[in-house]
C-alpha positions as CSV (number, residue, x, y, z in Angstrom):
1,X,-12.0,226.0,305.2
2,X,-14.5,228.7,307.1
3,X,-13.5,227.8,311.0
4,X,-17.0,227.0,312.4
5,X,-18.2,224.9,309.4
6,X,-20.2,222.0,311.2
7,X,-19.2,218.4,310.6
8,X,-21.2,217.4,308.3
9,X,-19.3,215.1,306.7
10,X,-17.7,214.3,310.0
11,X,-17.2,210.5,311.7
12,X,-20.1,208.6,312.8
13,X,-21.2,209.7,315.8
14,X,-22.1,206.7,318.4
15,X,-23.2,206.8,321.8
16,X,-22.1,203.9,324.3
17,X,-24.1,203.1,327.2
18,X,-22.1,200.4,329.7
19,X,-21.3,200.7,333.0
20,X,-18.5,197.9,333.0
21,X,-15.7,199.6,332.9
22,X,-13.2,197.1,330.9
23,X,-15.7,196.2,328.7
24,X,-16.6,199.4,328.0
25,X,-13.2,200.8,327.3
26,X,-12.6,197.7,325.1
27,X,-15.5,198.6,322.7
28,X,-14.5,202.5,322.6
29,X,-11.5,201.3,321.3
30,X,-13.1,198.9,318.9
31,X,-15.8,201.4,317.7
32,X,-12.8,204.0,317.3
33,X,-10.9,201.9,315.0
34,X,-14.3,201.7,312.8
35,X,-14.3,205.4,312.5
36,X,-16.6,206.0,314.9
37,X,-16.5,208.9,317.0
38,X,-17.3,207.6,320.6
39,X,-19.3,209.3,324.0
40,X,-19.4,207.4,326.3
41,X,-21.8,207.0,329.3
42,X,-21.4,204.7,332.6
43,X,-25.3,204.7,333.8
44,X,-28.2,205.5,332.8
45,X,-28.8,209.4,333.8
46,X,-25.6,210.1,332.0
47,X,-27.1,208.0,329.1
48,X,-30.4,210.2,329.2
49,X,-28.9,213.4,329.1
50,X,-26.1,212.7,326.5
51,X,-29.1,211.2,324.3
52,X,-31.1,213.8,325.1
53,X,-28.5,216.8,324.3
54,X,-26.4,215.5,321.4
55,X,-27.2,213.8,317.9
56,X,-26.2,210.7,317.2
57,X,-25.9,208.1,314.2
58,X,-26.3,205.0,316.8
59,X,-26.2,203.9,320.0
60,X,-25.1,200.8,321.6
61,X,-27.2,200.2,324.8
62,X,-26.6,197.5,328.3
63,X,-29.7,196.9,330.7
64,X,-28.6,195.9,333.3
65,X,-27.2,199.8,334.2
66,X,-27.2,202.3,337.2
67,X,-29.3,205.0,338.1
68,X,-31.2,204.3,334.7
69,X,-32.5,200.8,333.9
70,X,-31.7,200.5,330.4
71,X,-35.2,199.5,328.9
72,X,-36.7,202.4,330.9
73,X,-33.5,204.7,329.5
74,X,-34.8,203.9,326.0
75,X,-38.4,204.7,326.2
76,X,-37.4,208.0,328.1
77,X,-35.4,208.4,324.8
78,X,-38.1,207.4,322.7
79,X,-40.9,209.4,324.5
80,X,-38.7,213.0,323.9
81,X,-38.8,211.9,319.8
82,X,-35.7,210.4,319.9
83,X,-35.0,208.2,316.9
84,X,-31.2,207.6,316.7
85,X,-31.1,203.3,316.0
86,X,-30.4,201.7,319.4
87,X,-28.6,198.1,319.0
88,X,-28.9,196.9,323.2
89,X,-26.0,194.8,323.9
90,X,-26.7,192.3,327.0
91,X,-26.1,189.1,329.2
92,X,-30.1,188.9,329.3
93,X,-30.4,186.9,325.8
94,X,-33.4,184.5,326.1
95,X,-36.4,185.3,324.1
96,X,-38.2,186.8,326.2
97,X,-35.8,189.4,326.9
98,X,-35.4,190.0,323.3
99,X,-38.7,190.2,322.6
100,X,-38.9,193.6,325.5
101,X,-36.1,195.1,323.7
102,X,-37.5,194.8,320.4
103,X,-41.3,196.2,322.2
104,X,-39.4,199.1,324.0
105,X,-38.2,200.6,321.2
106,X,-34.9,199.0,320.3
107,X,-34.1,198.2,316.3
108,X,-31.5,195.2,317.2
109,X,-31.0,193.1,320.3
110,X,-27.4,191.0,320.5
111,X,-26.6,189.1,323.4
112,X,-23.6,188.7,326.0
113,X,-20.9,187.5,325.0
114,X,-20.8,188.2,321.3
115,X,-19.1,187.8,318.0
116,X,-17.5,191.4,317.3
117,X,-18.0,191.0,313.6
118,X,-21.5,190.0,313.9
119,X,-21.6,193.5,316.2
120,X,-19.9,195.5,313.5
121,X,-21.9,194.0,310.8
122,X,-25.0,195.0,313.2
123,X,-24.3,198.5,313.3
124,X,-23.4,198.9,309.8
125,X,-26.9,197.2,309.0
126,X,-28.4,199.9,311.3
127,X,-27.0,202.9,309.8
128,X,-27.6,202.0,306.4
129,X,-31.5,202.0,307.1
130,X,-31.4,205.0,309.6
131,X,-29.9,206.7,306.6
132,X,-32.2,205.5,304.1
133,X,-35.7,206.8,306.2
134,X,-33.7,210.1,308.0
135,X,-32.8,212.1,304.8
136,X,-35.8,213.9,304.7
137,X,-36.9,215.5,308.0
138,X,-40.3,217.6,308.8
139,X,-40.9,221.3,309.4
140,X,-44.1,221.6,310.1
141,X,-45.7,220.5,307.4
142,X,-42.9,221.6,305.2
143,X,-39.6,219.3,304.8
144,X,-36.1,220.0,304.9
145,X,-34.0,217.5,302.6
146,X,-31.0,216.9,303.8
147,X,-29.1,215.6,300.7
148,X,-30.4,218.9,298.7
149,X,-30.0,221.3,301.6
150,X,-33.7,222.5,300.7
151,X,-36.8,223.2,302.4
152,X,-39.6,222.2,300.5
153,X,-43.3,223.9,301.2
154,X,-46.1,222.2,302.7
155,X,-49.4,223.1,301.1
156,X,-49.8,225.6,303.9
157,X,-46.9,228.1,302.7
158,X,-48.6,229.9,300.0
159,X,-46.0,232.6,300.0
160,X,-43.1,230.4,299.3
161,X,-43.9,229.3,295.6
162,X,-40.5,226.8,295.8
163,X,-38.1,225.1,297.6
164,X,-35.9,227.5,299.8
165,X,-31.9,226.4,299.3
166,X,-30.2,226.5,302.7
167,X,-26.4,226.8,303.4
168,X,-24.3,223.9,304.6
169,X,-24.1,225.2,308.1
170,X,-28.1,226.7,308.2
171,X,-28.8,223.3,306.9
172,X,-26.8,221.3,310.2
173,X,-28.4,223.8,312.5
174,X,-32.1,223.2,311.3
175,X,-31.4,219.6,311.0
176,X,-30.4,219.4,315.1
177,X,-33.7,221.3,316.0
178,X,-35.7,218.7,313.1
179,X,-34.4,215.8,314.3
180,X,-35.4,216.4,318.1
181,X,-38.8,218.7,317.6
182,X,-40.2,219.7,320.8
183,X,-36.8,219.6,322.3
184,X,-35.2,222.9,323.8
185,X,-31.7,223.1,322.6
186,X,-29.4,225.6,324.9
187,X,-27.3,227.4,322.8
188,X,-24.1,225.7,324.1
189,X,-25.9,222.6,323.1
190,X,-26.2,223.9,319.5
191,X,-22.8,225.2,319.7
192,X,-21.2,221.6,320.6
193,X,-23.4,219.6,318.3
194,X,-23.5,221.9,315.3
195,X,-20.8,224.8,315.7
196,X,-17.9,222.6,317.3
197,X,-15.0,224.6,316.1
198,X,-16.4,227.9,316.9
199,X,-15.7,229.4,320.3
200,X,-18.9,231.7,320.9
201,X,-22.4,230.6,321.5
202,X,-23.1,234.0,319.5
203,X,-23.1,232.1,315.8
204,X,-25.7,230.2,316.6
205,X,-28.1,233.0,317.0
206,X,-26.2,234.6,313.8
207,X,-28.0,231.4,311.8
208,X,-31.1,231.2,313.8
209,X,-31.6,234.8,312.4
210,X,-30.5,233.9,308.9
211,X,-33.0,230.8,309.2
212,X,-35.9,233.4,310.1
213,X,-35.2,235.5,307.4
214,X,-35.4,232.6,304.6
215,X,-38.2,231.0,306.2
216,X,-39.9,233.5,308.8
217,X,-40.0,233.8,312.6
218,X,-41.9,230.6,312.8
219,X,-39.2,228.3,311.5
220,X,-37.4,228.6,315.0
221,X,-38.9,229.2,318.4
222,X,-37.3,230.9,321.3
223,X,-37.5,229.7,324.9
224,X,-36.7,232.6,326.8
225,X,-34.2,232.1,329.2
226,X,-33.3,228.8,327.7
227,X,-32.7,228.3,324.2
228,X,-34.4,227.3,320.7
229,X,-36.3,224.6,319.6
230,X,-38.1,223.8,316.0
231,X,-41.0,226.1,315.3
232,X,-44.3,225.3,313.3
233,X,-42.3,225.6,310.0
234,X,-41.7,228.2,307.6
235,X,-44.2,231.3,307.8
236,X,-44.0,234.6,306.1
């Protein structure tokens, strides 16, 4: 197996936001023994900038949190194109405040204290129909298909008559950048989220350069002094 291969095929990948230390450590262990791979955050600025910096299948989300209320985290999330399913878990369960969940950008609301099966049911519900609407990302007005590892031209790519076929590990790296467009990605952020068994930020502009030569310059954008970030879409 090639050493910096991304995960693709890797653990879910779920991001818990609790600043109660027992409970939190008792639901890392819970989501661990569901295969889930588990970062975990105690407020919410550590909250944003995990969101912000790594992908993730789901994340499990408290309110009532430091630094970051966790309403306010969410539409922070939501406002840099962040889509990853949010289930908030809290002791504020009365209509109302399930009803400002649901408005602030949440896809599931369960109140404190809970049934843990009805929570692992939950997130298994969540992931099913993230997966179901997130296999097809845009580029521009191109799209990258994640199940076929191709970019498909939008009718504004006259020069590429077909779908362009990616490898496994071009595909992760344009994925990252599609999933969070607008974002700037540092290359040690790539390089944790995408490369995480290679050693040297230096394979990540290896693939941003065999990106540009399948799809042109414009597929990836660089922020000098900072990192990359999704282009326009495929040019010639």
């Amino acid at each position: 197996m090639d050493p910096i291969a991304p995960r693709i095929a890797a653990r879910a990948r779920l991001l818990l936001v609790e600043d109660d230390p027992q409970l939190r450590g008792m639901l890392t262990e819970l989501f661990t023994d569901e295969d889930y791979e588990v970062d975990e955050a105690a407020d919410g600025q550590r909250g944003l900038h995990l969101g912000l910096t790594r992908r993730y299948d789901v994340i499990v989300l408290d309110r009532g949190l430091p630094a970051i209320e966790g309403l306010d985290l969410m539409t922070r999330w939501r406002r840099h194109g962040i889509a990853t399913p949010v289930l908030v878990l809290s002791a504020l369960g009365n209509p109302a405040d399930r009803v400002a969940g649901l408005d602030a950008g949440a896809e599931d609301y369960l109140a404190k204290p809970f049934d843990i099966d009805e929570l692992l049911a939950r997130l298994r519900a969540l992931r099913r129909r993230h997966l179901d609407t997130a296999r097809v990302l845009p580029i521009g007005t191109a799209r990258l298909d994640l199940d076929t590892r191709e970019v498909h031209p939008g009718p504004d790519h006259p020069d590429l008559p077909g779908p362009v076929r990616l490898s496994e590990r071009e595909c992760a790296l344009l994925a990252a950048l599609a999933g969070r467009p607008g974002q700037v990605f540092s290359r040690d952020d790539l390089l944790a989220t995408v490369f995480s068994e290679a050693e040297s930020p230096i394979v990540v502009d290896t693939y941003v350069h065999y990106l540009r030569r399948k799809l042109g310059r414009g597929v990836v954008d660089t922020v000098r002094g900072r990192g990359y970030r999704l282009g326009r879409g495929p040019r010639p």
